[in-house]
Structure formats: structure tokens, C-alpha cells
N, C-alpha and C positions, 0 to 999 in steps of 0.2 A: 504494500500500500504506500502511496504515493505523500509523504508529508506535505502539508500546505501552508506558506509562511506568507506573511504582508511585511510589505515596504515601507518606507516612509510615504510614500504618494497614497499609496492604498490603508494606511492609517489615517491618513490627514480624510480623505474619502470617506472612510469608517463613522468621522466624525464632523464629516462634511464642513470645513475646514480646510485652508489650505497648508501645502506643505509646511511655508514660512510661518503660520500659526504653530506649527507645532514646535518650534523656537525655545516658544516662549512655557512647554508642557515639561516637567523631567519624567520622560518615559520611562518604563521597567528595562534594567537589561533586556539586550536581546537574547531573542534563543540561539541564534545562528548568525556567526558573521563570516561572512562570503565575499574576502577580501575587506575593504574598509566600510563595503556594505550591510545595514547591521536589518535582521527582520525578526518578526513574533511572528509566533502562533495564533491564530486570530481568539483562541481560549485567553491566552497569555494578556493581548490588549484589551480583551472585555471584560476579565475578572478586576484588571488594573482599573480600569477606568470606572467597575462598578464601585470600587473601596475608594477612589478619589473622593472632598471634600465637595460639598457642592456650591451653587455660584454664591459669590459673596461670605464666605467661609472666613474666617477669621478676622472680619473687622470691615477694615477698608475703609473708605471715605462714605461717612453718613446718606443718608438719603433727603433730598431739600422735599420740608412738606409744605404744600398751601396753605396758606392761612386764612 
């Protein structure tokens, strides 16, 4: 059986995003790297990305309310 791994292109896809967003994400090690090409398991970046924080997660700059 044939393993199946995503890229960086096909992560940033995953998360419909583009590449250069994912800059700015610290990815899980890869599972495979294939020369200085690094890819997941597409398990590997959906378990990661389900235990990520969610948006606005540790603070951040307040939100302006109407008065």
C-alpha cells in the first residue's frame, strides 16, 4: 500500500490558505523529508491542527464595542 503525504501547497489547501500563510503556523515535524522537502501525513496535519488553540486564543488586542 501506497503511503500518502501532503506538501506544503497541499497543506496550505487543506486549510484553504495560502502557502505564504503558513509562515506564519509552527507546523508538526514532518513525517518525511525528501531532500529539503518536508511533508505529513494528512492524519498527522489534522490531529495537529485539531489540538491547535482557537482564533483569538491567548489575549490579543481587545475587541472595540459600540456604544
Amino acid at each position: 500500500m501506497t503511503e500518502h503525504y501532503l506538501g506544503v501547497k497541499q497543506v496550505a489547501e487543506r486549510f484553504g490558505i495560502t502557502s505564504g500563510g503558513l509562515l506564519n503556523l509552527k507546523l508538526p515535524e514532518p513525517d518525511v523529508m525528501i531532500g529539503r522537502t518536508r511533508e505529513w501525513k494528512p492524519e498527522t496535519i489534522d490531529a495537529w491542527n485539531a489540538a491547535r488553540p482557537g482564533r483569538s486564543a491567548g489575549g490579543g488586542r481587545p475587541c472595540k464595542h459600540a456604544n
